[in-house]
C-alpha positions in Angstrom: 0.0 0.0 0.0 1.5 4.0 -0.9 2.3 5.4 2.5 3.1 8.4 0.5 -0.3 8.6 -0.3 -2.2 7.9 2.5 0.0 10.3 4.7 -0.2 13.4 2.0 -4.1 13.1 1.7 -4.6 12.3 5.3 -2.5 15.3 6.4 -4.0 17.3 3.8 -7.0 16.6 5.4 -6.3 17.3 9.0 -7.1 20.3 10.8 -3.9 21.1 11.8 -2.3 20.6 8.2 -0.4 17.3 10.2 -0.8 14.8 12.2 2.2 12.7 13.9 0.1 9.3 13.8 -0.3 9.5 10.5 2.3 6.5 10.2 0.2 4.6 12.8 -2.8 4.8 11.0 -1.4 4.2 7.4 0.3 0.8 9.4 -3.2 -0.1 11.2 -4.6 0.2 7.9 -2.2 -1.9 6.3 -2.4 -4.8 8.9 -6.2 -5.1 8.6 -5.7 -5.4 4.6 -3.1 -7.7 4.8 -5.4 -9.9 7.0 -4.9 -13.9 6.0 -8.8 -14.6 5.6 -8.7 -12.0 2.9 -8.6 -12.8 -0.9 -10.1 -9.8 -2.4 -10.4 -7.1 -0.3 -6.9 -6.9 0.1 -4.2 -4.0 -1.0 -4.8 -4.5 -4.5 -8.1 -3.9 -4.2 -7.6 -0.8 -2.7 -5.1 0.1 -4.8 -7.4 -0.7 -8.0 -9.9 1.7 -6.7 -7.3 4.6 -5.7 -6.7 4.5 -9.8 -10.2 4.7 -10.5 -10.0 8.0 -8.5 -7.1 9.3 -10.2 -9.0 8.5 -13.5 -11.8 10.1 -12.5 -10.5 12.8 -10.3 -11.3 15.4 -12.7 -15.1 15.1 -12.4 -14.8 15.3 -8.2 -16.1 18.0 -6.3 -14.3 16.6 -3.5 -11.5 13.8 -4.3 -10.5 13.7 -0.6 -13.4 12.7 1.0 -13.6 10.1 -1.6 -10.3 8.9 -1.7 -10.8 8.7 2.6 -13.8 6.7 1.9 -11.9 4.2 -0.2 -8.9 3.8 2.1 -11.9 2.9 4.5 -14.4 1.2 2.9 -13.3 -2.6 3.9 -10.9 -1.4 6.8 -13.2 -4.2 9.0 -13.8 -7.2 7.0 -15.3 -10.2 8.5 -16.8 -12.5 5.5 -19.2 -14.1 8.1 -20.5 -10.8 9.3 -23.3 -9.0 8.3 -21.9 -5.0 9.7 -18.4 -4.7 7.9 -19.1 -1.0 6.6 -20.3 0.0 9.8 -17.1 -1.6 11.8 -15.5 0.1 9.5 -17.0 3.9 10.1 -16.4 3.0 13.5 -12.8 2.3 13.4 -12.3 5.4 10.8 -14.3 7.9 13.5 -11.7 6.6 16.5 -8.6 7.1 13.9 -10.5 10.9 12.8 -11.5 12.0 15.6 -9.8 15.5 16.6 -7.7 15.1 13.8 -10.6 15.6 10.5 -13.1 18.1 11.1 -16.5 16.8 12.2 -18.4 17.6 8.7 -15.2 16.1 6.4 -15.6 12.4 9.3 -19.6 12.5 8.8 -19.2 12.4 4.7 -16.5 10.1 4.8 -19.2 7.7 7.3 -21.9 8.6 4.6 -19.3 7.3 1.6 -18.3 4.4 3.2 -21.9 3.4 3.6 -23.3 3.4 0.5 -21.2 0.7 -0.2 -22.9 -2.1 1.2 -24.6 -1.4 -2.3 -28.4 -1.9 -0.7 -29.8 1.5 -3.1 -28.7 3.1 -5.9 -26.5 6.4 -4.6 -28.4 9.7 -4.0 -25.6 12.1 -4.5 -22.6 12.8 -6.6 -19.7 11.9 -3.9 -21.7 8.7 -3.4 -21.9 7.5 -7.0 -18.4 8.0 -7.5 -17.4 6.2 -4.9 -20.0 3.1 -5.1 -18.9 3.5 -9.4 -15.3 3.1 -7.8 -16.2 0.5 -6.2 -18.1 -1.3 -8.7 -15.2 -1.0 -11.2 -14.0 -4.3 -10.9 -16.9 -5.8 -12.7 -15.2 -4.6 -15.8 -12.3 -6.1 -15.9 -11.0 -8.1 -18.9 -12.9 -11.4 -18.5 -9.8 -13.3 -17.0 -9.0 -10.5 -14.6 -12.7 -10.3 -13.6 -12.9 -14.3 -13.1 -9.6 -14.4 -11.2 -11.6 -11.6 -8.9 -14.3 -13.4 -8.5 -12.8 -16.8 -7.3 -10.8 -14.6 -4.5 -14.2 -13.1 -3.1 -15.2 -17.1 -3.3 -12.3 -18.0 -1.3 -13.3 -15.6 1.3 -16.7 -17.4 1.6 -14.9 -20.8 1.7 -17.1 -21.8 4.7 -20.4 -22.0 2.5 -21.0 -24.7 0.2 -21.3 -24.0 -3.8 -25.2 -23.7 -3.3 -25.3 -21.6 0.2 -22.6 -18.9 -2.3 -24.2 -19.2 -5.7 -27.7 -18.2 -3.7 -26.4 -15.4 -1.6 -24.2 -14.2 -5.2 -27.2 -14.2 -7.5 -29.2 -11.6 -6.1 -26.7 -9.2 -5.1 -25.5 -9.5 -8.9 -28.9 -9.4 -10.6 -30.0 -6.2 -8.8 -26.8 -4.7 -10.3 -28.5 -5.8 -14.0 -31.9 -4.8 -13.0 -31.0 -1.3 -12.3 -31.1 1.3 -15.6 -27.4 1.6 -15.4 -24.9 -0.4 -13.1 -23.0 2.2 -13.0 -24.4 6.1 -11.8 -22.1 8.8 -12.9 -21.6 9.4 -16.8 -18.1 9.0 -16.2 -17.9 5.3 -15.5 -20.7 4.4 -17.4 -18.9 5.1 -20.5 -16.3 3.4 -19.9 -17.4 0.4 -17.9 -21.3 -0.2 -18.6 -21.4 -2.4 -21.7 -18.3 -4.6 -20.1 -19.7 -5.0 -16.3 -23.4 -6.1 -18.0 -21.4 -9.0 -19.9 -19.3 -10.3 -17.2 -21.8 -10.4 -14.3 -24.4 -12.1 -16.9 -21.9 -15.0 -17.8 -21.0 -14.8 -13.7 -24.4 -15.1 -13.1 -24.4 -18.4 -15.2 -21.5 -19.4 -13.6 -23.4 -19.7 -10.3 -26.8 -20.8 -11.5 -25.0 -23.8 -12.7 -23.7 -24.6 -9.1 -27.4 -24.6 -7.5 -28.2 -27.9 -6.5 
């Protein structure tokens, strides 16, 4: 993971202008990724979203809060648990607090949410990050399979047919909206690929069920 980055946004952030556990947090951070039950939410999952940002930093109103959000967004992972985003607000408000202003932790909370992915984002800082965070569906098919079999082997305690049916809907509410994707931005350049790969994924599964 950058420690460059993550110490020049986070101090760019701070109230002060620095912040001397900056390090610590950056190395928290980094333990947590770096977990051994995790497959795919792991560095490079982070570090395939921070390029999404830079690629799409342009069309931000605010690329910090964002960028906060995406450091965060699986901080707390737990593939058995049902509350990861919200762990994860938690553990970002005790790392934030008197260091971020109040307003700048309470979006960052707010981005982090809409990541369970539950409703389609209401604002602009929350469909670029969920579209951030949705980029992975358009990966070059090999890429995008090799993803996919790492989120499996997070969920290595369910059998094919327990995964394929928790998968299934989660994936077909992505088709059944207009647009997977809600900012112009990524739909351009991710729409027509994400629609093809989570429909042969969705195949994939169907095929496990019992």
């Amino acid at each position: 993971m950058d420690k460059k980055r993550f110490i020049e946004l986070w101090e760019r952030c701070a109230k002060s202008g620095v912040d001397a556990h900056a390090i610590d947090v950056f190395n928290r951070l980094q333990e947590f990724y770096k977990q051994d039950h995790r497959f795919y939410h792991t560095p490079q999952h982070v570090q395939h979203c921070l390029n999404q940002v830079d690629l799409a930093e342009g069309e931000l109103s605010d690329a910090d809060a964002v960028e906060l959000a995406i450091w965060f967004h699986d901080v707390i992972y737990d593939p058995q648990a049902r509350d990861n985003e919200w762990q994860s607000t938690e553990w970002f408000r005790q790392c934030a607090d008197g260091i971020l202003s109040s307003e700048l932790i309470e979006q960052v909370v707010r981005l982090i949410l809409v990541t369970q992915h539950k409703n389609p984002p209401a604002k602009d800082d929350e469909r670029f990050t969920v579209d951030v965070d949705l980029s992975g569906f358009a990966l070059p098919w090999a890429e995008f399979i090799e993803e996919s079999d790492a989120v499996r082997n997070e969920f290595s305690h369910q059998t094919d047919n327990d995964y394929a049916q928790r998968q299934i809907p989660f994936l077909q509410q992505l088709l059944n909206r207009d647009s997977i994707y809600s900012t112009e931005f990524f739909q351009k350049r991710y729409e027509l690929e994400a629609r093809e790969n989570i429909t042969r994924k969705i195949q994939i599964l169907e095929n496990m069920l019992n």
